[in-house]
Biotite code that builds the C-alpha atoms (Angstrom):
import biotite.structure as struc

atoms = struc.array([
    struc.Atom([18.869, -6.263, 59.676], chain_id="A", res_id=1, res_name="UNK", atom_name="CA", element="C"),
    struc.Atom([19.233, -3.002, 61.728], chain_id="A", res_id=2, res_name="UNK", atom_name="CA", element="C"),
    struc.Atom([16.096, -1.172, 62.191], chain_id="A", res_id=3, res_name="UNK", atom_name="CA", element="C"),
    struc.Atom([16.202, 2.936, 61.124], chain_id="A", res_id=4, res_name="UNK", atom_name="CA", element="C"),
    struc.Atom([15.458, 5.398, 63.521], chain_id="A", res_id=5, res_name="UNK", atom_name="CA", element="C"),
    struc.Atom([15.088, 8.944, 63.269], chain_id="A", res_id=6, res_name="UNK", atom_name="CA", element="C"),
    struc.Atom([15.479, 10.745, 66.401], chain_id="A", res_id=7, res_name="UNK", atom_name="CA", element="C"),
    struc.Atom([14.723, 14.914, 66.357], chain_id="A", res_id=8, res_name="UNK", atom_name="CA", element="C"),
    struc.Atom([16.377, 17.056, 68.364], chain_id="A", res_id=9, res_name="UNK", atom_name="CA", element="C"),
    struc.Atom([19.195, 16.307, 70.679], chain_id="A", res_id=10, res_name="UNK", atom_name="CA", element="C"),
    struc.Atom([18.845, 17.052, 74.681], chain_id="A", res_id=11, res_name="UNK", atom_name="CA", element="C"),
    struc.Atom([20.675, 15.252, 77.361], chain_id="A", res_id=12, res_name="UNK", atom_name="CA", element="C"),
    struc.Atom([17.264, 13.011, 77.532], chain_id="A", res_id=13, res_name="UNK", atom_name="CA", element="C"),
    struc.Atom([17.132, 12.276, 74.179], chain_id="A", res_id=14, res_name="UNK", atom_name="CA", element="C"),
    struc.Atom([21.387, 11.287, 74.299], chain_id="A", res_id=15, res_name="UNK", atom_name="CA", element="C"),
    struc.Atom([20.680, 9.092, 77.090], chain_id="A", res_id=16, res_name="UNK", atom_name="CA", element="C"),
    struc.Atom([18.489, 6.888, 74.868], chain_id="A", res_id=17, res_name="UNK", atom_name="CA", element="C"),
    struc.Atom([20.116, 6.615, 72.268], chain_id="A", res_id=18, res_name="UNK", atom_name="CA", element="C"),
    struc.Atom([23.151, 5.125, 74.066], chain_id="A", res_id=19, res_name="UNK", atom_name="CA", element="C"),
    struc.Atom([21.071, 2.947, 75.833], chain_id="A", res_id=20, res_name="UNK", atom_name="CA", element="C"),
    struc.Atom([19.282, 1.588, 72.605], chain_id="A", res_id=21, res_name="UNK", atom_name="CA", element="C"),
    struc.Atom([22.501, 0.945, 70.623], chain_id="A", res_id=22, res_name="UNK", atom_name="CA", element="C"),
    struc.Atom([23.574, -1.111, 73.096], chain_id="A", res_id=23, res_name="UNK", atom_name="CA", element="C"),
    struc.Atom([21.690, -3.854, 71.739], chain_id="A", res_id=24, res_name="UNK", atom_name="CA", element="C"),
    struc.Atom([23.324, -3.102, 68.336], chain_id="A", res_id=25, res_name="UNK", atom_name="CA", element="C"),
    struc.Atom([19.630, -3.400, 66.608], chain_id="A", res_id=26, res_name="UNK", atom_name="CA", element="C"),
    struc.Atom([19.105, 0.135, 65.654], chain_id="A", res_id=27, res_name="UNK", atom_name="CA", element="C"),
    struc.Atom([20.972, 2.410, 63.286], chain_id="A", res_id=28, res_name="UNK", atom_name="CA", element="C"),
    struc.Atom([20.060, 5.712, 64.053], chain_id="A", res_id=29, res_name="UNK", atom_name="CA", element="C"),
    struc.Atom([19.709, 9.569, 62.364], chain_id="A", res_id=30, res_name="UNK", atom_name="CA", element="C"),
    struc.Atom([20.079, 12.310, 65.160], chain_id="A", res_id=31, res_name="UNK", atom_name="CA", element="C"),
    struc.Atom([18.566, 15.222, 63.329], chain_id="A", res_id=32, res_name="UNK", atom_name="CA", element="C"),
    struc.Atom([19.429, 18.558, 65.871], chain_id="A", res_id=33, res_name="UNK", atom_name="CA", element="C"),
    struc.Atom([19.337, 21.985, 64.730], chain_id="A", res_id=34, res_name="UNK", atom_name="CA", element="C"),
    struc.Atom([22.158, 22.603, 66.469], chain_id="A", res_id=35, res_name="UNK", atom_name="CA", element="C"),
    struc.Atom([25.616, 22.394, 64.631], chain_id="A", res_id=36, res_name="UNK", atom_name="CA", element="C"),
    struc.Atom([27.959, 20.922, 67.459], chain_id="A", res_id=37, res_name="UNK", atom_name="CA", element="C"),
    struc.Atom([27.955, 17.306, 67.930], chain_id="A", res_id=38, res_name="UNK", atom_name="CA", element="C"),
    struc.Atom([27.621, 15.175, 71.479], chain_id="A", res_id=39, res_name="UNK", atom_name="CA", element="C"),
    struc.Atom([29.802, 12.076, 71.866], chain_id="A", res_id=40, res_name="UNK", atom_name="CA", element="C"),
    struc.Atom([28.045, 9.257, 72.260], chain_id="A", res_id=41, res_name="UNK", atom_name="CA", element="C"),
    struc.Atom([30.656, 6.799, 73.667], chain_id="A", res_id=42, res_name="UNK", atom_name="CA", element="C"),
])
């Protein structure tokens, strides 16, 4: 089972982790970012 995170806000640091912590295909995670363009994670 996939452990939920909820991450808040969406800088370059906070990008970063998030593709290195889905690497290990554990985590399912919410990016909550008041801005309304995405990033690409890939």
């Amino acid at each position: 089972m996939k452990k939920h995170t909820v991450v808040i806000g969406g800088g370059f640091a906070v990008i970063n982790l998030i593709k290195t912590i889905t690497k290990s295909n554990e985590f399912l995670i919410t990016l909550v970012n008041r801005n309304n363009y995405h990033f690409s994670l890939s």
